[in-house]
C-alpha positions in Angstrom: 68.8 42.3 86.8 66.3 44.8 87.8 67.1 44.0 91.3 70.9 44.9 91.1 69.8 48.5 88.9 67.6 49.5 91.7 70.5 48.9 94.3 72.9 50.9 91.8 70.5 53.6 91.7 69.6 53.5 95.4 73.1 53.8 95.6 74.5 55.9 93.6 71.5 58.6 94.9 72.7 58.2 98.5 76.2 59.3 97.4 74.7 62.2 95.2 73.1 63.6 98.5 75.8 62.7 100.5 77.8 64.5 98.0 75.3 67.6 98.5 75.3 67.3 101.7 79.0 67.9 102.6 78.9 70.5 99.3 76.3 72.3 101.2 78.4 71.8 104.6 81.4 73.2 102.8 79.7 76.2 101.9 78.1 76.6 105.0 80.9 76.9 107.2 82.0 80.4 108.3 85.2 81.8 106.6 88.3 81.5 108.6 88.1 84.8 109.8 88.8 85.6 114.2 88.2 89.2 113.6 86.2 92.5 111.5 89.1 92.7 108.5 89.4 95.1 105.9 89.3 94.0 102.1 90.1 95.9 99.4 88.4 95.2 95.9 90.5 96.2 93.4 88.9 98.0 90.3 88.7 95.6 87.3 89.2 92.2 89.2 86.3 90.3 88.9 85.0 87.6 91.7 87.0 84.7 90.8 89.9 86.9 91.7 88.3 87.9 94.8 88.4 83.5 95.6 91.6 83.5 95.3 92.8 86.5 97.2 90.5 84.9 100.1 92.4 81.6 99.7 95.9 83.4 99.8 94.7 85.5 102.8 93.8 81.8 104.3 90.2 82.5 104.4 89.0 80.0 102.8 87.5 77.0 104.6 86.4 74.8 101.7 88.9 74.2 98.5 89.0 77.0 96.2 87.6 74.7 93.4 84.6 74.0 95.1 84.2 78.1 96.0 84.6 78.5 91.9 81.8 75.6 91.5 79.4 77.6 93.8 80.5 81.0 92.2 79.4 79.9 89.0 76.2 77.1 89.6 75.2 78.0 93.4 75.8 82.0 93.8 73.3 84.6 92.6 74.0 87.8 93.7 75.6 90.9 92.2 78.8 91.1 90.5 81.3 92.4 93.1 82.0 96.1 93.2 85.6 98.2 93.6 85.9 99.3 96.9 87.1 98.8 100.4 84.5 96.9 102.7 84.9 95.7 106.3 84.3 91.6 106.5 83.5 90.6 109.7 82.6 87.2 111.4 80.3 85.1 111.1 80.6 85.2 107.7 80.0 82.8 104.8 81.3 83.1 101.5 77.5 83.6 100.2 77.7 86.0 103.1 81.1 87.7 102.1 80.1 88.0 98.5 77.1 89.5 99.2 78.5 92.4 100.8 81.0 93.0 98.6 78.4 93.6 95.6 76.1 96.1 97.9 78.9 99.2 97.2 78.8 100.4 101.2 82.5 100.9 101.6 84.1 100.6 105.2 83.7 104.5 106.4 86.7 106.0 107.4 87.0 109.3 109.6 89.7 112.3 110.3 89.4 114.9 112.8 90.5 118.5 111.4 91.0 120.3 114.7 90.0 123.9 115.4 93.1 126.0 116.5 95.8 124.4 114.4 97.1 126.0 111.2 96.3 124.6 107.6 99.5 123.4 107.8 99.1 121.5 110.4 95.9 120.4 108.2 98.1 119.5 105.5 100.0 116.7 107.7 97.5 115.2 109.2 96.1 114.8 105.6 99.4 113.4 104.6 99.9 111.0 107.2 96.0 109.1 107.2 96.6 105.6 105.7 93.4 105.7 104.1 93.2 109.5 102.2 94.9 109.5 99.0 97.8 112.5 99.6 97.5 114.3 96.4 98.5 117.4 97.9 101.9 117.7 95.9 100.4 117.6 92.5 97.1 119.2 93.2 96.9 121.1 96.3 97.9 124.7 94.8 94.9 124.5 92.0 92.8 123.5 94.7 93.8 126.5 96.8 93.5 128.8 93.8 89.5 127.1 93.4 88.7 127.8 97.3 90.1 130.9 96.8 88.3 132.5 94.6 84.9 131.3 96.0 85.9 132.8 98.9 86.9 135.9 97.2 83.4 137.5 97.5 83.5 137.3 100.9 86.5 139.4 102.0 87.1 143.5 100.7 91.0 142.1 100.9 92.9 139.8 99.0 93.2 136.6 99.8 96.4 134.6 99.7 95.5 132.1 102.0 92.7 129.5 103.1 93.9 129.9 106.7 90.8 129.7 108.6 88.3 129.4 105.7 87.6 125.5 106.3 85.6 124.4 109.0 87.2 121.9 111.6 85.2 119.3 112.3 85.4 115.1 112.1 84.8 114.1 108.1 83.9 111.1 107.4 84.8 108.9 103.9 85.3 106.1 102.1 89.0 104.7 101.8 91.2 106.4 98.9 89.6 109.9 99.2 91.7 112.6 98.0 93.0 114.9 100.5 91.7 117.4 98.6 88.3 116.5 98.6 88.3 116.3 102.5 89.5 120.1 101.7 86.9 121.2 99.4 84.1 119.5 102.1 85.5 121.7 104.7 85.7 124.7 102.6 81.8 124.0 101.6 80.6 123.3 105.3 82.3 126.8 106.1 80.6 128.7 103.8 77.5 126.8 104.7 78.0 127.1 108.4 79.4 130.9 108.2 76.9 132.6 105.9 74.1 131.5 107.8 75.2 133.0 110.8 76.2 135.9 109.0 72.6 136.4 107.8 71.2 136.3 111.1 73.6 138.1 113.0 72.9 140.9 115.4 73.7 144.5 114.2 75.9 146.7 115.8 78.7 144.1 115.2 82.6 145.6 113.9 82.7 143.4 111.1 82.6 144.4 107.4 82.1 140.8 105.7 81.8 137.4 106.7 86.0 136.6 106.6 86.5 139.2 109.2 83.8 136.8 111.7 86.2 134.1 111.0 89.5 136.4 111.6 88.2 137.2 115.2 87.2 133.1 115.5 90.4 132.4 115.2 92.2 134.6 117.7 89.4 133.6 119.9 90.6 130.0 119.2 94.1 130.8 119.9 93.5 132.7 123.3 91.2 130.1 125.0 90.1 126.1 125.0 87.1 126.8 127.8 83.6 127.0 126.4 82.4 129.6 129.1 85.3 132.1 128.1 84.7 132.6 124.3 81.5 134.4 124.2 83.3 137.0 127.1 86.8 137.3 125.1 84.5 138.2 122.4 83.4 140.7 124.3 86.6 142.0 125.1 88.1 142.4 121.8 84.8 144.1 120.0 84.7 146.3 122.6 88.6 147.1 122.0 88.0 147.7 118.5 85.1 149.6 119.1 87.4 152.4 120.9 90.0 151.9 118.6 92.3 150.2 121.0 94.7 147.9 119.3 93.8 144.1 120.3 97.0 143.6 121.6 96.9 139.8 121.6 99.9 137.6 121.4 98.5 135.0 119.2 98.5 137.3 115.9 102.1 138.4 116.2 103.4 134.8 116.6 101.5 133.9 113.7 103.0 136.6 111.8 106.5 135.4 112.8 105.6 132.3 111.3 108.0 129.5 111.1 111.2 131.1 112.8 109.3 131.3 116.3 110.8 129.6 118.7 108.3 129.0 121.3 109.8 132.2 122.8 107.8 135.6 122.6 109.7 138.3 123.3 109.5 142.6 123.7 111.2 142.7 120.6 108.9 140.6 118.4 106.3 142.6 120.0 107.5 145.5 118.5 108.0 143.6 114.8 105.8 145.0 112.1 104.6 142.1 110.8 100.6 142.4 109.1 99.5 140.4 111.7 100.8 142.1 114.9 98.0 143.5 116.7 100.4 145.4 119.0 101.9 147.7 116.3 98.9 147.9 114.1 94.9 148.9 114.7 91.6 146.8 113.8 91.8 142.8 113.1 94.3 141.3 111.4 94.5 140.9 107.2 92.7 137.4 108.2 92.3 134.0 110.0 95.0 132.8 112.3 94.2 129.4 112.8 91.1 127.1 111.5 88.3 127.4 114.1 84.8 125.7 114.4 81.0 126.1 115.1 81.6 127.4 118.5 84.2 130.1 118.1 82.8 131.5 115.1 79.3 131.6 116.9 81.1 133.2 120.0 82.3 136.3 117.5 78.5 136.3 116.3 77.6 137.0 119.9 80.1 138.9 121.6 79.1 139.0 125.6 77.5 142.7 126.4 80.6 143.4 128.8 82.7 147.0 129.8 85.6 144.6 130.0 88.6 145.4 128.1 91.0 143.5 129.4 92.3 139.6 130.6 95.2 138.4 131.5 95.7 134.0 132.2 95.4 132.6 135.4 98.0 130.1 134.1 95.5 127.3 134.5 94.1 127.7 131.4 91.4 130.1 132.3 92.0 133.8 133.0 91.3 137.0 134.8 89.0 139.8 133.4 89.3 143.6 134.1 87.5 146.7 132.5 89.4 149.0 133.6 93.5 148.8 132.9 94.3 149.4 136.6 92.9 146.2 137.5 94.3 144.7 134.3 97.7 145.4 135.6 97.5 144.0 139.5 95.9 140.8 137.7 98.9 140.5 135.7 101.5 141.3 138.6 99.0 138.9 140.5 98.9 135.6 137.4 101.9 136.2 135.7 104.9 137.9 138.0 103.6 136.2 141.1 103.8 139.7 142.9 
């Protein structure tokens, strides 16, 4: 009798570790996952939830009543946190689990880009698939918020956050409200802008920090090529030191707004709009465009130049001229092929 119990018992603790062992084989095994995936916690659903949105996804390599066995004798990590995580393989469900309970969300990124409008802004906002559009319910209370922290800034009103946020590439976790992105690029402006304005040179035609970011932004408008900024900036403070009108295309096709057609003619040359720098003197009421780091430090250090003038090459670059004989023969050269 006590023959036969020991070969039970030797038996029966075989199976138990045999049972272990393919438990612990189970467990082991990667989950059926070929490639990094995005998962989305959702707020409120707990980790047995999470087992079976893995099994519906086919994730799961072991059955899903085994994965609840482990869950609740064999795992002891942190409770799962809301959120949206990237899962990538190898991973085992111990491994899986553990990253969803650490709270470092998949980082998601959107490049604001200097020279486009904040309506241009607004779309690329609209269209991410991972910032939470909130811009018909909360974008004008926003505006109103920016607006008046900007408000010390400028000796005009300000009707607009055109050119007050700073484009750059912002980085975030899925979900972010477009308005939040906003707010960031508002803050890094000020940041950004206000520091240079401390330490700029004197001598410079500006009377507050908004105006710096006016001239950014037709320096945005008029050329993409690093080496040309600092120079135009040189042009147009030495314009508005002699009272010349800046006389730059980019101001009065912003002030025609949404009817321009991609046509600039003599006649909306002649249109009074507030931003037409051919009909009226000084910079215009404010920013044309959103600009960056590099445009706004170009208008903080104007080149020294006697230049007045430039006229494009047509290749993107252009020809400058200090006096406005020259200026004309470049443009009969660049522009009427004479």
């Amino acid at each position: 009798m006590l023959r036969k119990l020991l070969i039970v018992t030797v038996i029966v603790v075989a199976m138990a570790i045999a049972l272990l062992s393919w438990v612990q084989q189970q467990l082991n095994q990667p989950l059926n996952i070929q490639q990094r995936q995005l998962f989305t916690q959702e707020a409120g659903k707990g980790a047995i939830a999470t087992l079976y949105q893995f099994e519906q996804n086919g994730w799961l390599p072991m059955p899903v009543k085994l994965a609840r066995l482990w869950l609740k004798i064999g795992y002891s990590g942190q409770p799962v946190k809301a959120g949206t995580y990237y899962l990538a393989p190898p991973l085992t469900l111990a491994d899986a689990f553990n990253t969803l309970s650490t709270g470092a969300e998949a980082q998601f990124d959107i490049s604001l880009i200097e020279g486009q409008t904040l309506r241009q802004w607004q779309a690329v906002l609209a269209e991410h698939p991972y910032v939470k559009n909130d811009l018909d319910t909360h974008y004008g209370p926003v505006m109103d918020e920016l607006l008046r922290q900007w408000q010390v800034y400028s000796n005009e009103q300000l009707n607009s956050a055109e050119g007050l946020l700073l484009a750059d590439t912002y980085h975030f976790t899925a979900h972010t409200a477009a308005t939040d992105i906003l707010r960031r690029a508002s803050a890094a402006m000020q940041d950004f802008l206000l520091a240079g304005w401390q330490s700029r040179p004197p001598g410079l035609p500006y009377d507050n920090p908004v105006e710096v970011l006016t001239m950014a932004s037709i320096i945005e408008k008029e050329t993409a090529l690093a080496e040309e900024r600092q120079r135009i900036a040189g042009v147009f403070v030495n314009r508005l030191e002699q009272n010349m009108r800046l006389q730059t295309d980019p101001t009065v096709i912003y002030g025609i707004g949404e009817a321009f057609d991609g046509n600039l003619t003599r006649a909306h040359l002649r249109e009074a709009t507030p931003y037409n720098t051919y009909v009226h003197h000084g910079l215009p009421p404010g920013p044309i465009a959103m600009v960056g780091r590099a445009a706004i430090n170009a208008a903080l250090a104007p080149a020294v130049t006697d230049e007045l003038y430039f006229v494009s090459r047509g290749d993107g670059s252009h020809q400058f001229s200090v006096t406005l004989e020259e200026h004309n023969k470049a443009v009969r050269k660049y522009q009427l092929n004479q």
